[in-house]
C-alpha positions in Angstrom: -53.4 46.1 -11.9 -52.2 42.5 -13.0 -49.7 40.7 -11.4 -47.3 41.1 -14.6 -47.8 44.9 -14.2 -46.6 44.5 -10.3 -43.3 43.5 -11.4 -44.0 39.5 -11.1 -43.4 37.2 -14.2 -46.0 35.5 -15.9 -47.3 32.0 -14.5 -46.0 30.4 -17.5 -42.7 32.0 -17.3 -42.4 31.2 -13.4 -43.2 27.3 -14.0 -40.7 27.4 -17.0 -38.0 28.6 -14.9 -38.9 26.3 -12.0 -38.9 23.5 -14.6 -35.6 24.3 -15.5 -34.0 24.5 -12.1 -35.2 21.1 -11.3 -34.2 19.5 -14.4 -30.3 21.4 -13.6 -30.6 20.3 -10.0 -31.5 16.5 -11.7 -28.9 16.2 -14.1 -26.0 17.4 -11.1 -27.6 14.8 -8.7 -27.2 12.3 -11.3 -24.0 13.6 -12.2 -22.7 13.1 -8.3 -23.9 9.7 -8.2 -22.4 8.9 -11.2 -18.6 9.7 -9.8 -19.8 8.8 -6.4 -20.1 5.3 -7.7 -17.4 5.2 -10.8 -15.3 3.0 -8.7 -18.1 -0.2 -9.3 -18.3 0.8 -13.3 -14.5 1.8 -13.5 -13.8 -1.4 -15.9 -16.8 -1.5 -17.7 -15.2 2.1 -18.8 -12.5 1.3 -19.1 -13.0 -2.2 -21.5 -16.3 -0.8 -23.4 -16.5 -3.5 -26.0 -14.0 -5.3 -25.4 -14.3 -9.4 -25.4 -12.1 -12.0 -24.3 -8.8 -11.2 -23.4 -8.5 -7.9 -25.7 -7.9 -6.1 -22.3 -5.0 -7.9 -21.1 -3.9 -9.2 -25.1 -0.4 -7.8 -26.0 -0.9 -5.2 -28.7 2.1 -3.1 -30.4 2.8 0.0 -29.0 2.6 -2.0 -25.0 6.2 -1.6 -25.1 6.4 2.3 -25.4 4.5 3.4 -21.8 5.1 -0.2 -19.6 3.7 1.0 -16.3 0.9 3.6 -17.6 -1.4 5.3 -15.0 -4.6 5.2 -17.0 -5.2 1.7 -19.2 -8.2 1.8 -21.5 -9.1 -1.3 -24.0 -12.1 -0.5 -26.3 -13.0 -2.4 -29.3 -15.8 -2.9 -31.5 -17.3 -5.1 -34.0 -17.0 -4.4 -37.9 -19.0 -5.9 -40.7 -16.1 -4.9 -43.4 -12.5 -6.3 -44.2 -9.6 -4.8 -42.6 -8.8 -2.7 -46.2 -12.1 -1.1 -45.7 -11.4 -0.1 -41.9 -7.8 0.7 -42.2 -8.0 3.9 -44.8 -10.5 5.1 -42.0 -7.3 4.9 -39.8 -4.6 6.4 -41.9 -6.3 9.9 -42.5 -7.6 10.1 -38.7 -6.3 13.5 -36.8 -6.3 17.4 -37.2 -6.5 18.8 -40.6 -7.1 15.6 -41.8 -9.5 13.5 -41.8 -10.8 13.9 -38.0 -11.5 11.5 -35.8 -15.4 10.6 -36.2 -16.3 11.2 -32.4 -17.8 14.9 -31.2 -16.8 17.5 -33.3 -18.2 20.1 -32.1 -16.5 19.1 -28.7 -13.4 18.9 -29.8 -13.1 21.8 -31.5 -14.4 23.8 -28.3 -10.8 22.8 -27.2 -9.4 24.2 -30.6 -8.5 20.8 -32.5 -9.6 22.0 -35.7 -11.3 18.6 -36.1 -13.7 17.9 -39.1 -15.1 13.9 -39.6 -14.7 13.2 -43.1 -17.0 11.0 -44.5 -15.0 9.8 -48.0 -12.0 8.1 -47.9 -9.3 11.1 -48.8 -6.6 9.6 -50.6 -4.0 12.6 -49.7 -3.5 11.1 -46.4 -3.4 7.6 -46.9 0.6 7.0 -47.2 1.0 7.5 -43.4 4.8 6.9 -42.4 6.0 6.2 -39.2 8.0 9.5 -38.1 4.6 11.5 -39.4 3.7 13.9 -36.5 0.5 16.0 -35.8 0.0 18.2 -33.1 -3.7 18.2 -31.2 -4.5 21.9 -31.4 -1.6 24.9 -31.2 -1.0 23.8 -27.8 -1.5 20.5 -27.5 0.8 17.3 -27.4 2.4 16.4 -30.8 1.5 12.7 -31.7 3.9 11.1 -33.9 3.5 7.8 -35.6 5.7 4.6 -34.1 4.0 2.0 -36.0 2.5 2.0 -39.2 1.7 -1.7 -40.6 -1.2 -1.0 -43.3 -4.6 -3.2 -42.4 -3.1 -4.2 -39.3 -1.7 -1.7 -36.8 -1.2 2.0 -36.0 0.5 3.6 -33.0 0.7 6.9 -32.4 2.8 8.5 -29.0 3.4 11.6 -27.6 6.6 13.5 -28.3 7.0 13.3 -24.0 6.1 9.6 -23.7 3.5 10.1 -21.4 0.7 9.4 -24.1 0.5 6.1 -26.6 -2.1 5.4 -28.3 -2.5 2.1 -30.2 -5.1 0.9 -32.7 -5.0 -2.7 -33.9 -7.4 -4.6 -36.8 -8.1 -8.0 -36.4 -9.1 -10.5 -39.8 -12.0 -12.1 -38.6 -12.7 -13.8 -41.6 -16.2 -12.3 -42.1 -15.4 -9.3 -40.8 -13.0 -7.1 -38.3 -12.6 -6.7 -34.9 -10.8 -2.9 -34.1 -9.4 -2.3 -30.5 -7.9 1.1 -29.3 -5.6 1.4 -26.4 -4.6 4.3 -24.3 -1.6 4.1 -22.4 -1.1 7.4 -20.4 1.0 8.8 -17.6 1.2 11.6 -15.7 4.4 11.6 -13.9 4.3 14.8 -11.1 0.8 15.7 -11.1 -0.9 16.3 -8.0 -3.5 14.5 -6.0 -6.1 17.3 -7.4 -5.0 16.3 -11.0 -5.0 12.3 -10.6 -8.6 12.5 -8.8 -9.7 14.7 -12.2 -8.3 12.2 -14.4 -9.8 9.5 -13.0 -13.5 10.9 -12.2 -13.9 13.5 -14.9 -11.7 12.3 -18.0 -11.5 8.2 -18.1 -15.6 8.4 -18.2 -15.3 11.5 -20.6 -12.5 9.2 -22.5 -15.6 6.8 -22.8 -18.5 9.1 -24.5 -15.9 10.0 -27.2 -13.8 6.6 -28.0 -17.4 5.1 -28.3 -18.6 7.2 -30.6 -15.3 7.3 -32.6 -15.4 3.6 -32.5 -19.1 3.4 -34.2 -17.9 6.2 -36.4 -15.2 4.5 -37.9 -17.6 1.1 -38.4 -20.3 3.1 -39.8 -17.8 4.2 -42.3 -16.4 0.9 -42.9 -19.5 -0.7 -43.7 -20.6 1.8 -45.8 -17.5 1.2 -48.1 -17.6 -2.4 -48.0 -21.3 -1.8 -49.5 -19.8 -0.1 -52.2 -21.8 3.6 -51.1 -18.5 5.1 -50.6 -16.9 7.3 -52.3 -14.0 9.1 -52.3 -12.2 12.3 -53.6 -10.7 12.6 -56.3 
């Protein structure tokens, strides 16, 4: 009688298993020592691409949420003018034209979100007072300022949320910082320590990639291999 036949799985199926417990016991190791240590790499999240003084450079919208909880200045480089970033901008949320980060993660939280890759002219008249809502449950964003090619802020209908994005004529090109200014007035110990271990790096995977979506996009339009619909 073989040692399948006495109930035992295969070798092959044994090391596979084995394999995968030690790669899930690997990636929560390196998950611990990554929020063990977040405290040394807290700005480095927090600033991801930012140069200069773009983290401590008024931008519109600072006004809105003075003394926020959780600060984040990102920015990013762009080989295209500020009217081939800024329609990029304009269509960004829900039912629009998405917001070029994770899409599959975001709509695992049911934000309907779907990165366009045209420009979509329906939503490029964005008026300050325009409001979407981040999933059926979510917190309603509603534009404060709208200054084509230059700034857009959006903040949450309870203040506790504003978030800023700002272009920058470089000459040669465009320099695009976004800024979170968020508070969260009552919440407990439990819910500050999640904040800060779980989302500001979490913050980080997705502003980064939005960030080199939005410049991918850009640059492809400045080339002239963009199109749009009609």
């Amino acid at each position: 009688m073989t040692i399948a036949a006495r109930g035992q799985a295969p070798r092959s199926t044994r090391t596979g298993l084995r394999r995968a417990g030690l790669a899930t016991v690997g990636v929560a190791a390196a998950a611990s020592v990554g929020l063990m240590t977040y405290p040394l790499w807290q700005d480095w999240c927090l600033t991801w691409g930012a140069a200069g003084d773009e983290p401590t450079r008024t931008l519109p919208g600072d006004d809105l949420l003075e003394n926020p909880e959780l600060l984040s200045t990102r920015a990013i480089s762009i080989d295209a003018s500020v009217g081939d970033t800024w329609p990029w901008l304009a269509q960004m949320g829900s039912g629009r034209g998405g917001v070029y980060t994770y899409d599959w993660i975001e709509n695992l939280f049911g934000l309907h979100m779907h990165s366009a890759d045209v420009v979509l002219p329906q939503f490029q008249n964005i008026q300050v007072g325009d409001a979407q809502q981040l999933g059926k449950k979510g917190p309603v964003l509603r534009v404060t300022v709208a200054d084509p090619e230059s700034a857009l802020v959006f903040r949450s209908d309870d203040g506790n949320w504003v978030w800023a994005f700002c272009l920058v004529d470089e000459g040669t090109g465009t320099r695009l910082i976004s800024r979170n200014r968020i508070a969260t007035p009552g919440a407990s110990w439990l819910s500050r320590a999640f904040y800060r271990f779980v989302m500001e790096p979490g913050s980080l995977v997705m502003e980064r990639k939005m960030l080199l979506g939005i410049k991918e996009r850009a640059e492809r339009l400045a080339r002239g291999s963009e199109g749009t619909i009609p």
